[in-house]
C-alpha positions as CSV (number, residue, x, y, z in Angstrom):
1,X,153.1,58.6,155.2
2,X,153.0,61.8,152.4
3,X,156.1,61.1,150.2
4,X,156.2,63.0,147.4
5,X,158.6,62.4,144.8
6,X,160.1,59.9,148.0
7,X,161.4,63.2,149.8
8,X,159.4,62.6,153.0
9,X,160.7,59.3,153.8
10,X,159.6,59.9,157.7
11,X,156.0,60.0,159.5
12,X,155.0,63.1,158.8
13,X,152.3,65.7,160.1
14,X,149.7,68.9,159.8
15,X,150.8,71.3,162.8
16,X,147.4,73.1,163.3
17,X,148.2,75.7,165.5
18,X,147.7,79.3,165.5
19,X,151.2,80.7,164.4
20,X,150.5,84.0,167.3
21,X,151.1,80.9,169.9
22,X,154.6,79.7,169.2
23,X,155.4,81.3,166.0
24,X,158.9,83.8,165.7
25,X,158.9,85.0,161.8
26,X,162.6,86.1,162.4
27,X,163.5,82.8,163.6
28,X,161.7,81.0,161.1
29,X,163.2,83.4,157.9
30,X,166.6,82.5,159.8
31,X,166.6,79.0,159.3
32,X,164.6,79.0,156.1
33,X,168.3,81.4,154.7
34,X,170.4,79.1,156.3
35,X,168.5,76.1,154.8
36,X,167.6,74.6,157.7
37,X,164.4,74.8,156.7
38,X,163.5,73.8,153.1
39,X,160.1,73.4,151.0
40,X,159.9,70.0,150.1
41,X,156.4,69.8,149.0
42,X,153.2,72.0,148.9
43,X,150.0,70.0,149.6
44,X,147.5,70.3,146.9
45,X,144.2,72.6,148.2
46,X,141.8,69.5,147.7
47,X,144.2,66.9,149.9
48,X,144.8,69.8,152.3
49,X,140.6,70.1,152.8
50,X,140.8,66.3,153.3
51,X,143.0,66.8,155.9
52,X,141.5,69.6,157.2
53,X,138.2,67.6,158.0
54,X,139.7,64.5,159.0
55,X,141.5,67.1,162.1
56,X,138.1,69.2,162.5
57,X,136.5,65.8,163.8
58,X,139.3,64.1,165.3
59,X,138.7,63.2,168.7
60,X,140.9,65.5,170.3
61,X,139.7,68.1,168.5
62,X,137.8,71.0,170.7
63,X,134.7,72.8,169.6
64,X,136.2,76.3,169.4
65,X,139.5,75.0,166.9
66,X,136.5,72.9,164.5
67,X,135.0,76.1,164.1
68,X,138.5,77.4,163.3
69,X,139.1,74.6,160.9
70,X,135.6,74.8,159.2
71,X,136.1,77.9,158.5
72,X,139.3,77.9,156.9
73,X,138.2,74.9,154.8
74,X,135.2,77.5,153.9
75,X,137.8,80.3,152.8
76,X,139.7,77.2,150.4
77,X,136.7,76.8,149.2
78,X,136.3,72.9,150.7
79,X,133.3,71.1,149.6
């Protein structure tokens, strides 16, 4: 469970899915001004490539979205 500063205090999760499948930029702007939405944290680049891998090879995890995740972890600069 990711708590920073305790402001996460439920389960919480990476969605990993391309933002052209379910993604509306005016609805999400919307809610972010009406602070539905809110930043609570941004995951540091080295926890995010830990995450990353452990999602690239989890077992659910299709060829064709690794590759995806690889190479994003490649373009953060992932060891």
């Amino acid at each position: 469970m990711l708590q920073p500063a305790g402001e996460l205090g439920k389960k919480t999760w990476l969605d990993l899915r391309e933002l052209s499948e379910d993604y509306d930029k005016r609805e999400f702007d919307k809610c972010i001004k009406n602070t539905i939405l809110t930043c609570v944290h941004s995951i540091p680049v080295d926890i995010l490539c830990l995450a990353l891998g452990c999602a690239a090879y989890a077992p659910d995890t299709t060829r064709k979205q690794k590759d995806y995740i690889m190479n994003a972890r490649a373009v953060l600069g992932c060891a």
